[in-house]
C-alpha positions as CSV (number, residue, x, y, z in Angstrom):
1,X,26.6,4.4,-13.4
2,X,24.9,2.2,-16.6
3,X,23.1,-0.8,-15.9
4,X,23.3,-2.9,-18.8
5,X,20.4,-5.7,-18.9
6,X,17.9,-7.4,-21.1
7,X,15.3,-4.2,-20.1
8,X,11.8,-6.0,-20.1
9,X,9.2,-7.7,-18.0
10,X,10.2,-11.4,-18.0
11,X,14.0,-11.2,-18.9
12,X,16.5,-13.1,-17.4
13,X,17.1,-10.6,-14.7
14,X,20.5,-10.1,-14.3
15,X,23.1,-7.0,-14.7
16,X,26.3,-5.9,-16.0
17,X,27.3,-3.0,-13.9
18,X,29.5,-0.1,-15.8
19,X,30.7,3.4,-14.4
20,X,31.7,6.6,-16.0
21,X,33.8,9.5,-14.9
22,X,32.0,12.2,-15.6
23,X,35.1,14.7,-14.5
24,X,36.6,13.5,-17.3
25,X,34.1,15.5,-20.0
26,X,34.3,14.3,-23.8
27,X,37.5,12.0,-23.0
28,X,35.1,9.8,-20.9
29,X,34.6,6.1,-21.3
30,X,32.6,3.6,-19.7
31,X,34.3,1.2,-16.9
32,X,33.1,-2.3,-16.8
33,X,32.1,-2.8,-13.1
34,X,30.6,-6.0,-13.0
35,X,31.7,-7.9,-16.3
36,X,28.8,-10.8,-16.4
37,X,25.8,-11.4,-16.6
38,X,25.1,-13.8,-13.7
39,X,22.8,-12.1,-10.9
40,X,20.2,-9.2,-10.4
41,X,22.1,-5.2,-9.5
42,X,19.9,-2.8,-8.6
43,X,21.7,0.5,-7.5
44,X,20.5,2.1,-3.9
45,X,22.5,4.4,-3.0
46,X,26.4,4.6,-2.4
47,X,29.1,5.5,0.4
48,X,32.3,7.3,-1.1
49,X,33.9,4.8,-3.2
50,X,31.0,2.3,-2.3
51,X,28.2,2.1,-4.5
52,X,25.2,0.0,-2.7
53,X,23.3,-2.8,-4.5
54,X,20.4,-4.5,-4.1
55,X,20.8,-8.0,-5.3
56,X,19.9,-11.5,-5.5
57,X,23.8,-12.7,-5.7
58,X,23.4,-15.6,-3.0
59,X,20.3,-14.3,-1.8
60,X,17.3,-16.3,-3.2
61,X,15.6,-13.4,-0.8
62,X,17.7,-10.4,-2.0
63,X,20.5,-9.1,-0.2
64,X,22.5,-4.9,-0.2
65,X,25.5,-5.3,-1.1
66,X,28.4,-3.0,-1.5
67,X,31.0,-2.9,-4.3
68,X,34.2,-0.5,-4.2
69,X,34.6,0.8,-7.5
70,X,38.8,0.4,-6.4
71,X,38.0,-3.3,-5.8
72,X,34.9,-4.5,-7.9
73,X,35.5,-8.2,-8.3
74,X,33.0,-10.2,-6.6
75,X,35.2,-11.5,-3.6
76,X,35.4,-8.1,-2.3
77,X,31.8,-7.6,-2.2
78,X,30.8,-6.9,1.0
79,X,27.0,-7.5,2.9
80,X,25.2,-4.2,3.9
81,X,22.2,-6.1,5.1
82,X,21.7,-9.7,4.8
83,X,19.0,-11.3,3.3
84,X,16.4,-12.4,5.9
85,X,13.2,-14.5,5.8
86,X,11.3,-12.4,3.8
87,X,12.1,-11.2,0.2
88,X,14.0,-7.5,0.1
89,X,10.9,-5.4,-2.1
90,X,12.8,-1.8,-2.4
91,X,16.2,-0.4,-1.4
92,X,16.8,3.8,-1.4
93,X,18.9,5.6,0.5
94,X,17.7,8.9,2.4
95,X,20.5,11.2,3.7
96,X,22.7,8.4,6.1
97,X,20.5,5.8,6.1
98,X,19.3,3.0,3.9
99,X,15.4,2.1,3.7
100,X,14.7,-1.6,3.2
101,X,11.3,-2.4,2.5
102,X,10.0,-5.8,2.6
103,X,7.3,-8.0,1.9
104,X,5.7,-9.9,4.8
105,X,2.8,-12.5,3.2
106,X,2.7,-9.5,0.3
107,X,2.3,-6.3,2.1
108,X,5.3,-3.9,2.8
109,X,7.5,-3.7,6.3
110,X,10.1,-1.0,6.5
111,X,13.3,-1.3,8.0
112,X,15.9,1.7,8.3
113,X,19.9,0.9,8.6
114,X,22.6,2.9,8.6
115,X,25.0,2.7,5.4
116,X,27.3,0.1,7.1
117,X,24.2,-1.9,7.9
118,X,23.5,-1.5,11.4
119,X,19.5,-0.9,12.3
120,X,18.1,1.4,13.6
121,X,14.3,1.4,13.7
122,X,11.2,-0.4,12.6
123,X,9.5,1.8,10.5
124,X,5.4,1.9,11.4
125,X,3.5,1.9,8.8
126,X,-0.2,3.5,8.8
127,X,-1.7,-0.4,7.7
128,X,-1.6,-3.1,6.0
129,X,-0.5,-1.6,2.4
130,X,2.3,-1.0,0.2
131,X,4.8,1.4,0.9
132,X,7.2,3.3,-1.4
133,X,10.0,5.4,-0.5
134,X,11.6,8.3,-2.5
135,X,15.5,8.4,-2.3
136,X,17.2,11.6,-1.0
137,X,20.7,13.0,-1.4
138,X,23.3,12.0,1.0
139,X,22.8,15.3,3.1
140,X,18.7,15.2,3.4
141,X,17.4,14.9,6.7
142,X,14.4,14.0,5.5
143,X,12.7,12.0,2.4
144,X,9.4,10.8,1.3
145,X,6.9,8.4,1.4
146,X,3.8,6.8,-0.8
147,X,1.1,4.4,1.0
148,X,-1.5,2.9,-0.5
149,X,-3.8,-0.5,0.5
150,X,-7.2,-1.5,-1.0
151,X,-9.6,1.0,0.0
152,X,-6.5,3.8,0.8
153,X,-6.1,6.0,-1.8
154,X,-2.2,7.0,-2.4
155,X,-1.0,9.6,0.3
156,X,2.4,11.0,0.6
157,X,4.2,10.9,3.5
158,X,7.1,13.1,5.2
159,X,10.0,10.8,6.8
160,X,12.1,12.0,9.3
161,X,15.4,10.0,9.3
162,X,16.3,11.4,13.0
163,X,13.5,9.8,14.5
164,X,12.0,7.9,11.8
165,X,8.3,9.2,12.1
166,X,5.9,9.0,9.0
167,X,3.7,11.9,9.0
168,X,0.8,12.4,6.6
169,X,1.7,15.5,4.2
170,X,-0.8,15.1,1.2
171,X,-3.9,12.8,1.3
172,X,-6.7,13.1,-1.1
173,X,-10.2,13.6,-0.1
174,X,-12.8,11.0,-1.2
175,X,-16.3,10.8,-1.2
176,X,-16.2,7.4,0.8
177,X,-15.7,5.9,4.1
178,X,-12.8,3.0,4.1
179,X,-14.0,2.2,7.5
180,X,-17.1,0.5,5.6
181,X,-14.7,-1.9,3.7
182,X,-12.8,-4.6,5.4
183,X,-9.7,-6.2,4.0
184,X,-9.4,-10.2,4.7
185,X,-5.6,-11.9,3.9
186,X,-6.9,-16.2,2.9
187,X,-4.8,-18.7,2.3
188,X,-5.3,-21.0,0.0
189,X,-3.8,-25.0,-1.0
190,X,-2.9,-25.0,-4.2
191,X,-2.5,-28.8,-6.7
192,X,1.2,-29.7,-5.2
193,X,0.1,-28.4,-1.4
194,X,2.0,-24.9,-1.6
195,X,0.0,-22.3,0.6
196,X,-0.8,-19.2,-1.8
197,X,-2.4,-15.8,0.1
198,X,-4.9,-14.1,-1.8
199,X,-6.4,-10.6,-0.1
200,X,-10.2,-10.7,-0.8
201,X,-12.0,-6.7,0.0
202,X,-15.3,-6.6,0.2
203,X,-18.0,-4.3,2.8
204,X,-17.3,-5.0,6.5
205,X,-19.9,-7.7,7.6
206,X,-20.9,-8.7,4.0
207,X,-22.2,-12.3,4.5
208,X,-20.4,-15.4,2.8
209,X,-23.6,-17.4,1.7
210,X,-22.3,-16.9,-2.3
211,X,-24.7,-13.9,-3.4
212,X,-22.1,-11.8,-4.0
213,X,-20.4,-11.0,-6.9
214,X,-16.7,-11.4,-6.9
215,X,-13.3,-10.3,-9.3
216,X,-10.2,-11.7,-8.7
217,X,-7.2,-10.7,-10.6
218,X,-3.5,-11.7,-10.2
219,X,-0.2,-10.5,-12.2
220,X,2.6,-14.0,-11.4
221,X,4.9,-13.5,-13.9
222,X,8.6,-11.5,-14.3
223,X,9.1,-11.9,-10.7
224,X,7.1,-9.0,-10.2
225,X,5.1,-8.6,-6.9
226,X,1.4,-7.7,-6.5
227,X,0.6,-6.1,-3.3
228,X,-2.2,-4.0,-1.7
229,X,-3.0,-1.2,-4.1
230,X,-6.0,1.7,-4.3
231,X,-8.3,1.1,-7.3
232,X,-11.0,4.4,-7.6
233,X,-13.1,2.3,-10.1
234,X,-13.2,-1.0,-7.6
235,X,-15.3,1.3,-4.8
236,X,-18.1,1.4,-7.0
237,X,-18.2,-2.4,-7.6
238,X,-17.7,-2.3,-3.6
239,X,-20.1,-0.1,-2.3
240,X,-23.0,-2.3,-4.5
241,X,-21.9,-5.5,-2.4
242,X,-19.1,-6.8,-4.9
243,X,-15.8,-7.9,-4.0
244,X,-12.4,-8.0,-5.2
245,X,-9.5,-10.4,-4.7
246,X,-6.3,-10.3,-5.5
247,X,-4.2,-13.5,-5.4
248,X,-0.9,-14.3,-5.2
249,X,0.2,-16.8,-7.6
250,X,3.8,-18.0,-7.9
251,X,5.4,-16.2,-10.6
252,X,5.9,-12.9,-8.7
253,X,8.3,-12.6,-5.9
254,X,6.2,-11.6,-3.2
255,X,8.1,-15.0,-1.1
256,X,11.5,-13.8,-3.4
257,X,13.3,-15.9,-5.9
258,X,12.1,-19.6,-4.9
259,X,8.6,-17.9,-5.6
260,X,9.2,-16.6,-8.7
261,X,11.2,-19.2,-10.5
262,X,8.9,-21.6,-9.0
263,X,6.3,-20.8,-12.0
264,X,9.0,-19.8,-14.8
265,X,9.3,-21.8,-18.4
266,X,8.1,-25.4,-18.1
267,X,6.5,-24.9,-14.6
268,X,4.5,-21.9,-15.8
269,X,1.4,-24.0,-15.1
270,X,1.8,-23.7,-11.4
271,X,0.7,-20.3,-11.5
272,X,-2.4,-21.3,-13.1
273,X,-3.2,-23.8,-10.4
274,X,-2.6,-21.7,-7.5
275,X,-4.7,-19.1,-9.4
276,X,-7.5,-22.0,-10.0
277,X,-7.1,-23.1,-6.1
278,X,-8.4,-19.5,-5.0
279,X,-11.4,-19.6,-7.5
280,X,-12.2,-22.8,-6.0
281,X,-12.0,-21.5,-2.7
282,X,-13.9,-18.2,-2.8
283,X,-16.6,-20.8,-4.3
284,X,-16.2,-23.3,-1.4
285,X,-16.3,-21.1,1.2
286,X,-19.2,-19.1,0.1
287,X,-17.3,-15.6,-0.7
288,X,-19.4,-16.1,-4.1
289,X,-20.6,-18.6,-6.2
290,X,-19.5,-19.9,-10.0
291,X,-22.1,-18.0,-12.0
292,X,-20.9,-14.6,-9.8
293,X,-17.3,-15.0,-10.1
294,X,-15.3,-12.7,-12.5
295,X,-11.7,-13.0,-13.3
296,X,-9.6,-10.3,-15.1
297,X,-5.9,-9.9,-15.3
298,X,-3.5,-7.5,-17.5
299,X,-0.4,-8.4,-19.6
300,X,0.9,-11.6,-17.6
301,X,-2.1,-11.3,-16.1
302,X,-4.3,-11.4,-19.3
303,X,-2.0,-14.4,-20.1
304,X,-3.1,-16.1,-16.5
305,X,-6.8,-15.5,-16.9
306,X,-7.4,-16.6,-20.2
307,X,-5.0,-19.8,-19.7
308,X,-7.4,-20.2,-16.4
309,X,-10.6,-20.0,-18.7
310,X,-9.4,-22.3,-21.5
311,X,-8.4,-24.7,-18.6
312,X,-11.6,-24.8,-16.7
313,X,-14.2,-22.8,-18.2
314,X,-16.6,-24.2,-15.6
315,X,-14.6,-22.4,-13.0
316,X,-16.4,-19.0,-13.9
317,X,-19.0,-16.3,-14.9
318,X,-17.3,-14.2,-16.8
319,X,-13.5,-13.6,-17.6
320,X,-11.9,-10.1,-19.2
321,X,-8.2,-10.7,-20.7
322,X,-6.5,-7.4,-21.1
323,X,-3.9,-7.1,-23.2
324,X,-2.8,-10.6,-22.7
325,X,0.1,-12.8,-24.9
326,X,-2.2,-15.7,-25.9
327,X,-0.4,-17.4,-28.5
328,X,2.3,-18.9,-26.7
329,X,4.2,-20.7,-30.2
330,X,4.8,-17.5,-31.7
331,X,5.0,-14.4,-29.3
332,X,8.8,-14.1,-29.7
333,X,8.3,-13.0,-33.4
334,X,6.0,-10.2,-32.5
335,X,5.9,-7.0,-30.4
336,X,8.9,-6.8,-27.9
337,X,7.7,-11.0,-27.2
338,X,11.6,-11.7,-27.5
339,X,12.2,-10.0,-24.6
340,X,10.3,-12.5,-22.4
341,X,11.7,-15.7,-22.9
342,X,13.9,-15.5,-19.7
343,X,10.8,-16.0,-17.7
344,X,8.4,-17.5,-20.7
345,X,9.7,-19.9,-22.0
346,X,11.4,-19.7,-25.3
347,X,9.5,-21.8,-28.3
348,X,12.9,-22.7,-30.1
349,X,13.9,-25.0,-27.0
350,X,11.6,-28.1,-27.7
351,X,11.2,-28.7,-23.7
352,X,10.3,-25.2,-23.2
353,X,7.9,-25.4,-26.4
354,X,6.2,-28.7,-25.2
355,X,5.6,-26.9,-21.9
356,X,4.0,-23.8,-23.7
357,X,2.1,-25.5,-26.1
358,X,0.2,-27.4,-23.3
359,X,-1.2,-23.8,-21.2
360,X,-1.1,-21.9,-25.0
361,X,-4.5,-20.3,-24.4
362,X,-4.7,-20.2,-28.2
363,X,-3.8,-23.8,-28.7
364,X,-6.3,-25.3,-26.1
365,X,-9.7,-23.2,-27.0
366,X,-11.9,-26.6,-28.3
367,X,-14.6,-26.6,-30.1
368,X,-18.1,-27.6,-28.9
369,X,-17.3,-26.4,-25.0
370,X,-19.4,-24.3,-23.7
371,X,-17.1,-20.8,-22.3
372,X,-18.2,-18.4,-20.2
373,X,-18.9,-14.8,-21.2
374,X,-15.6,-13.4,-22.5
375,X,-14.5,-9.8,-23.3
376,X,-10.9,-9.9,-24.6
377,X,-9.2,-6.4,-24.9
378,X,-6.5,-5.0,-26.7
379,X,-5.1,-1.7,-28.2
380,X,-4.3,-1.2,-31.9
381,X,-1.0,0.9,-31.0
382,X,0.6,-1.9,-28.2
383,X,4.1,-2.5,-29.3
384,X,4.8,-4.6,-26.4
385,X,2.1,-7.2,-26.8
386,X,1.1,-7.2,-30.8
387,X,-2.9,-7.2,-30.9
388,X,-3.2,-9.8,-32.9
389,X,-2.9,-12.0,-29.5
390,X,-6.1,-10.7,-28.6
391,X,-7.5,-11.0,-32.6
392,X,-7.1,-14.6,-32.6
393,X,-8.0,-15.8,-29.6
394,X,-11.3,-14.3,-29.6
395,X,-11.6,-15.4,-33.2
396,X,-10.9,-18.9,-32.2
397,X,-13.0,-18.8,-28.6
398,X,-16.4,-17.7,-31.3
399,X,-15.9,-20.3,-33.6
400,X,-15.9,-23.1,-30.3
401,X,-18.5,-21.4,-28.3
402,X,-21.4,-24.1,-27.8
403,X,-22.9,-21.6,-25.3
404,X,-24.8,-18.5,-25.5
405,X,-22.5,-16.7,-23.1
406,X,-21.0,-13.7,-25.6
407,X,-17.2,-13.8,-26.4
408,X,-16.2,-10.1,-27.3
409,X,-13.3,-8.1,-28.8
410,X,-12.7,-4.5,-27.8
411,X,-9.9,-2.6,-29.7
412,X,-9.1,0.6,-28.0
413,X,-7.4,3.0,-30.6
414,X,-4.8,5.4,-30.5
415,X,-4.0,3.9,-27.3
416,X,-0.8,1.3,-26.7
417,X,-0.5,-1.5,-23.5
418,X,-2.5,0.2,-21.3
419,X,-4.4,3.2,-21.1
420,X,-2.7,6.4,-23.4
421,X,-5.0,8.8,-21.2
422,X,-6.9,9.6,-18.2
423,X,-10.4,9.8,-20.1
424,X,-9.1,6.1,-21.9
425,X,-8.6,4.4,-18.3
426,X,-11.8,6.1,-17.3
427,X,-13.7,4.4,-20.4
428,X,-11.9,1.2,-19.5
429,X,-13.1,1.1,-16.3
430,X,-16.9,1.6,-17.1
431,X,-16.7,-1.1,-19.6
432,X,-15.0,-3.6,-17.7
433,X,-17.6,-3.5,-14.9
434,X,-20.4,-3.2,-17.0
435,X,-19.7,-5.9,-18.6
436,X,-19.0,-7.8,-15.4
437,X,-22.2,-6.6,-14.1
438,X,-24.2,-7.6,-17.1
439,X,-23.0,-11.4,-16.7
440,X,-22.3,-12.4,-12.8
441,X,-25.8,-13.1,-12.3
């Protein structure tokens, strides 16, 4: 099977669906499956002439679908599982059955079905985390499984399709105890009223009188969901009394399509006030105060922060962009920025250009306000966000700083978007919360 698509982060997200005969050796040619563009295809698995799909074909919450490859036109499509109240996460099929993970307020629930969509278990789950399943072939009797949460380092997990039992079969030692950590789900109002969850982690019984230091991150863009994950570097920042929040703007798709597209091209802003709502409330309700709360985000998520900070530079202590697309006129001439548009915003449609040009994070530093400390990061060697994103904005951010809070530029070489290397990420890490560190005070 080839899945033809745009193939980046913020595309349009949708399909065409082609098949090749592979019996048929140097003679073969591809056969067009699904002959538009029009909706989302994600292959799960398939039963004889049924290949199973997850999609979001009439299905703002995804649905499984199944298309015969003797009858692919869309009529004959037939439901495997329908789509339910909460958005479809991850589809694979182990031996006979199909594995449906989904995301209840942004942690994973698992579901098993059998290929013509009838259930058969609930799946437990060792917490609230994120759970990923590894597809088998059609004959396995058994597959695998990846948890992770907050304070849960990755462990791998035997699944027995039979019965359905997770048993642990790899876990890594650590040198801490997650039983001293406590993971707390908030919800928060953001501008227009919409509830947004954001998971703040922090030692069980740490007080809320706004002493503590706090980083929040958040991803929102592409559809893309951000759920419970295990960060080694965040225990540190933990064990000293820190915390570390993660909230979940509108943008991803941890509530499905309606989530997603309700923060695409001119409404990109609403992720920026759902992400300002949660600073406000981890400020309000004494979870830390203004001078002690840190924001850092990556890609999108660089994007988010340092449109956050431009915004409302009173908001915060300290703010690290990573690898962010800041200049929001001109990122479809550079790097793979084309790509994005889908989900951006595209500059050459004057709607979608006014829209952009009003959360630019480039276009709205002004001069004379006084920002808090700022590290901005990039990578000389990213070829999917160009550092010259990063170059101008801190440029610009120095020449209107009225403060004495520092605005920095790191340039990591030999190293492209994101860490190249295990001793890079490690370097990374230490810097980030050093610097953080040096400036929630």
């Amino acid at each position: 099977m080839i899945t033809i698509g745009d193939g980046q982060v913020g595309d349009r997200g949708v399909e065409q669906i082609a098949t090749l005969d592979l019996r048929a050796g140097a003679t073969a040619a591809p056969r067009l499956l699904v002959d538009n563009f029009d909706t989302e295809l994600i292959l799960a698995g398939s039963d004889g002439s049924r290949l199973l799909f997850k999609t979001t074909a009439d299905a703002p919450n995804k649905r499984v679908v199944a298309i015969d490859v003797r009858r692919p036109e869309r009529a004959a499509w037939q439901t495997v599982v329908p789509a339910g109240p909460h958005a479809i996460h991850d589809v694979v099929q182990i031996g006979r059955e199909l594995v449906v993970t989904s995301l209840v307020d942004a942690h994973t629930e698992a579901v098993a079905y059998d290929l013509r969509g009838e259930k058969l278990r609930e799946i437990g789950l060792p917490g609230l985390g994120t759970a990923y399943f590894a597809a088998a072939e059609p004959g396995a009797s058994e597959g695998a499984a990846y948890f992770t949460g907050f304070t849960v380092p990755g462990a791998v997990y035997r699944y027995e399709a039979a019965s359905g039992a997770l048993t642990a079969w790899k876990r890594p030692s650590t040198a801490f105890d997650p039983a001293e950590f406590a993971t707390e789900q908030v919800f928060v109002t953001s501008r227009d009223g919409t509830r947004v969850p954001m998971f703040v982690v922090g030692k069980r019984g740490l007080p809320r009188d706004g002493t503590s230091p706090a980083i929040m991150t958040a991803y929102g863009f592409g559809g893309i969901s951000s759920t419970p994950y295990f960060d080694a570097s965040m225990i540190p920042w933990l064990e000293r009394g820190g915390r570390f929040v993660l909230v979940n703007v509108r943008g991803g798709g941890e509530y499905g399509e309606p989530w997603h597209q309700a923060a695409v091209r001119e409404k990109r802003q609403t992720g920026i006030d759902d992400f300002l709502a949660a600073a406000s409330h981890l400020v309000q309700a004494g979870y830390t105060s203004v001078s002690r709360l840190g924001a850092t985000g990556v890609s999108g998520g660089g994007t988010l922060v340092a449109a956050a900070v431009v915004q409302r530079p009173d908001a915060f202590g300290a703010v690290v962009p990573v690898v962010g697309v800041h200049d929001l006129l001109r990122f479809h001439l550079f790097g793979q920025g084309a790509g994005w548009a889908g989900d951006m915003g595209s500059p050459e449609v004057p709607a979608e250009a006014a829209a952009l040009r009003k959360i630019s994070p480039l276009h709205n530093v002004r001069p004379g306000t006084r920002y808090p400390a700022l590290l901005l990061t990039t990578s000389d060697h990213d070829v999917r966000v160009a550092p010259l994103h990063s170059y101008k904005l801190a440029a610009a951010l120095q020449a209107a700083q009225a403060g004495p809070a520092p605005v920095l530029l790191r340039v990591y070489t030999r190293s492209g978007h994101g860490a190249s290397r295990l001793s890079k990420r490690l370097e990374q890490a230490e810097e980030l919360l050093t610097f953080f560190t040096a400036n929630l005070r």
